[in-house]
Backbone as JSON, one array per atom type, in Angstrom:
{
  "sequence": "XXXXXXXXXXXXXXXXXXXXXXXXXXXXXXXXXXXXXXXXXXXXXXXXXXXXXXXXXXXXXXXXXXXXXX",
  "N": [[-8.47, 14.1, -8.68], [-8.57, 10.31, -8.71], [-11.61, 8.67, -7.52], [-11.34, 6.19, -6.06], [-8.89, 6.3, -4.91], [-9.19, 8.39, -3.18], [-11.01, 7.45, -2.04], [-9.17, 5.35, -0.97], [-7.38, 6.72, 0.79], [-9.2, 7.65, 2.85], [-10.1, 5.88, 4.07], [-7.68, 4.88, 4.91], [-6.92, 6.82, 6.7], [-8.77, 6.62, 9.18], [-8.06, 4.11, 10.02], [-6.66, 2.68, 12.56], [-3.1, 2.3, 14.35], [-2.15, -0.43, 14.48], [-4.3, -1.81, 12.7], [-3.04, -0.41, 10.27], [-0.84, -1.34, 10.11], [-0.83, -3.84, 9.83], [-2.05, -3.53, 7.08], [-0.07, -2.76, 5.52], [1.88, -4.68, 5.96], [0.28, -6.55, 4.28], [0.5, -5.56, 1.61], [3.35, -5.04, 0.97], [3.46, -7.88, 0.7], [1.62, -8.75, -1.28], [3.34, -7.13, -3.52], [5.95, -8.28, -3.09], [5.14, -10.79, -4.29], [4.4, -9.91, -6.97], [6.23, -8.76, -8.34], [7.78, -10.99, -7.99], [6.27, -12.86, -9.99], [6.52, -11.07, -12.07], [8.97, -11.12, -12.83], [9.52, -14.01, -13.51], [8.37, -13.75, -15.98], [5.77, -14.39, -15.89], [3.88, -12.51, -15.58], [2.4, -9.37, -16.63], [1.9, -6.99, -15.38], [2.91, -4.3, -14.73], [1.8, -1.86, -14.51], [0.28, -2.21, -11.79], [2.15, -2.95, -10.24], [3.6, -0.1, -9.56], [1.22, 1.27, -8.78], [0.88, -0.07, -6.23], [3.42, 0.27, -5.1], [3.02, 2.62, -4.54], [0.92, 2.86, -2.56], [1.67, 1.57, -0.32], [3.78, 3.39, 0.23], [2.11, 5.7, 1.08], [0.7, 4.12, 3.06], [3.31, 3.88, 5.31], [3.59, 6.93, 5.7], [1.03, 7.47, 6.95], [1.21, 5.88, 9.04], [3.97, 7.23, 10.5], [2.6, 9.8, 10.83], [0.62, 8.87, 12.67], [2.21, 7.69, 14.39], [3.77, 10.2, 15.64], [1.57, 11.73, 16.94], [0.43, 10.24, 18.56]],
  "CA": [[-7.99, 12.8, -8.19], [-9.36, 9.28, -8.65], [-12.42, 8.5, -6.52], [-11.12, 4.97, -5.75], [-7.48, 6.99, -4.45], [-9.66, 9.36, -2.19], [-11.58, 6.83, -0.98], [-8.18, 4.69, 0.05], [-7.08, 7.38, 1.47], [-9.99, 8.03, 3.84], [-9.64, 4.31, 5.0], [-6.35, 4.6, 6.03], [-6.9, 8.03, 8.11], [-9.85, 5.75, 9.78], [-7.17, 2.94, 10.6], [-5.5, 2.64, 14.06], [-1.88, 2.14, 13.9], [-2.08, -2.03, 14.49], [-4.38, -2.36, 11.41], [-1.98, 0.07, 9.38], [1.05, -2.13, 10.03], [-1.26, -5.2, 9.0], [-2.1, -3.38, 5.62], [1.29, -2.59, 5.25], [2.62, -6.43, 5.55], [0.03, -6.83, 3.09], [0.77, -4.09, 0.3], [4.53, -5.67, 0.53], [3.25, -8.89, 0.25], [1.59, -8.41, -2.65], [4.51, -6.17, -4.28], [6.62, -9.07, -3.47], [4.56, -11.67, -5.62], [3.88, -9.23, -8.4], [7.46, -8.54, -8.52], [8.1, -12.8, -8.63], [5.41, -13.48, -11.26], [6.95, -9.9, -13.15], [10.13, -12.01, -12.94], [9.56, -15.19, -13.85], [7.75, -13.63, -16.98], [4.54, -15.1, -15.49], [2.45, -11.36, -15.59], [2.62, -8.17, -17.49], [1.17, -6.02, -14.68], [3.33, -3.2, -14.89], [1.26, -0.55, -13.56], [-0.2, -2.75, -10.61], [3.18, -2.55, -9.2], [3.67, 0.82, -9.43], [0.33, 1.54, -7.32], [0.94, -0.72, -5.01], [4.47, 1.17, -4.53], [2.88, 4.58, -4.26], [-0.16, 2.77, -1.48], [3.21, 1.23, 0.83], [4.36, 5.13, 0.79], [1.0, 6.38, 1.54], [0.84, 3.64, 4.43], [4.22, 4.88, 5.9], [3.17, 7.85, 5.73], [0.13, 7.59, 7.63], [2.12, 4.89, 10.35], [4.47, 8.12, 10.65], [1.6, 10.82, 11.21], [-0.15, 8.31, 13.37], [2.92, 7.84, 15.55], [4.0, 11.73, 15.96], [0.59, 12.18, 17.52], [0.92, 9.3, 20.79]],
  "C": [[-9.04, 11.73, -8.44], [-10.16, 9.13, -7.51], [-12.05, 7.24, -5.77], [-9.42, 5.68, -4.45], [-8.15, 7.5, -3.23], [-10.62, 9.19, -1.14], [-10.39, 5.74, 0.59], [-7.47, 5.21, 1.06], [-7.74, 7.68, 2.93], [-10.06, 7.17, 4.09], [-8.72, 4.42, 5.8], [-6.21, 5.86, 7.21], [-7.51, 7.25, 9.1], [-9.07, 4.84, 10.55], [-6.87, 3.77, 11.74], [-4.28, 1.89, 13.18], [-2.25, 0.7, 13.87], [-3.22, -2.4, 12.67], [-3.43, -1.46, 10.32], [-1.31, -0.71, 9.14], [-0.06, -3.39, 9.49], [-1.71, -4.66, 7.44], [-0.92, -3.0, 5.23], [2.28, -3.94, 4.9], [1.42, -6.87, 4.36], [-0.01, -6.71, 1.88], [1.78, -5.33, 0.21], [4.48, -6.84, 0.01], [2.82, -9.6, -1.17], [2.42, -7.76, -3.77], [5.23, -7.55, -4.62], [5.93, -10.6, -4.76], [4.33, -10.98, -6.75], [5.65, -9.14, -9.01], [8.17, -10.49, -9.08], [7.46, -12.78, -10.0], [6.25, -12.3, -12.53], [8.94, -10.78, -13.38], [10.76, -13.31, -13.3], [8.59, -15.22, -15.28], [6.13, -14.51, -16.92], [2.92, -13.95, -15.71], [3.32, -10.42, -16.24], [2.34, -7.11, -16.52], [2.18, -4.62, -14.42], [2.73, -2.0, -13.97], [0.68, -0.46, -12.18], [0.86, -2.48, -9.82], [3.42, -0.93, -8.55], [2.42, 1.79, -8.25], [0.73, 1.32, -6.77], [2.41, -0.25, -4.62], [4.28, 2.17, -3.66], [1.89, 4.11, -2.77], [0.9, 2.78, -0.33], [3.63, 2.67, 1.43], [3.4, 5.94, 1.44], [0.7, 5.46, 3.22], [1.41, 4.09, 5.58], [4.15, 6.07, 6.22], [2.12, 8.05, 6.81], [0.59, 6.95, 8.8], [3.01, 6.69, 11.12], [3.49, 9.12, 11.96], [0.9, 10.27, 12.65], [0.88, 8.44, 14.85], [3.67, 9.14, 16.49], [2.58, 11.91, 16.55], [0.22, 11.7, 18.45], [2.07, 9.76, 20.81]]
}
């Protein structure tokens, strides 16, 4: 695995749920402008999106885990 992946990962275990959900409105946030600019032929970023898909799932994911355990 990427060292940059395994480090984001061990951030978000670290998080409490309240900053989760604030990196979570920010993932989307970013999705949604990459997705505009990828739409208005403004960027090429292609693969940026696609991370930032897979981080959102890894968020959820961890929001999930976090909340099955209170």
């Amino acid at each position: 695995m990427n060292s940059k992946l395994i480090e984001y990962k061990n951030k978000l275990k670290e998080m409490d749920l309240e900053n989760l959900e604030k990196e979570l409105l920010n993932s989307k946030k970013e999705l949604f402008s990459l997705r505009f600019l990828l739409a208005t032929n403004q960027s090429q970023e292609f693969s940026k999106i696609k991370i930032i898909k897979k981080n959102v799932a890894r968020i959820k994911t961890f929001i999930t885990q976090k909340n099955k355990k209170v």
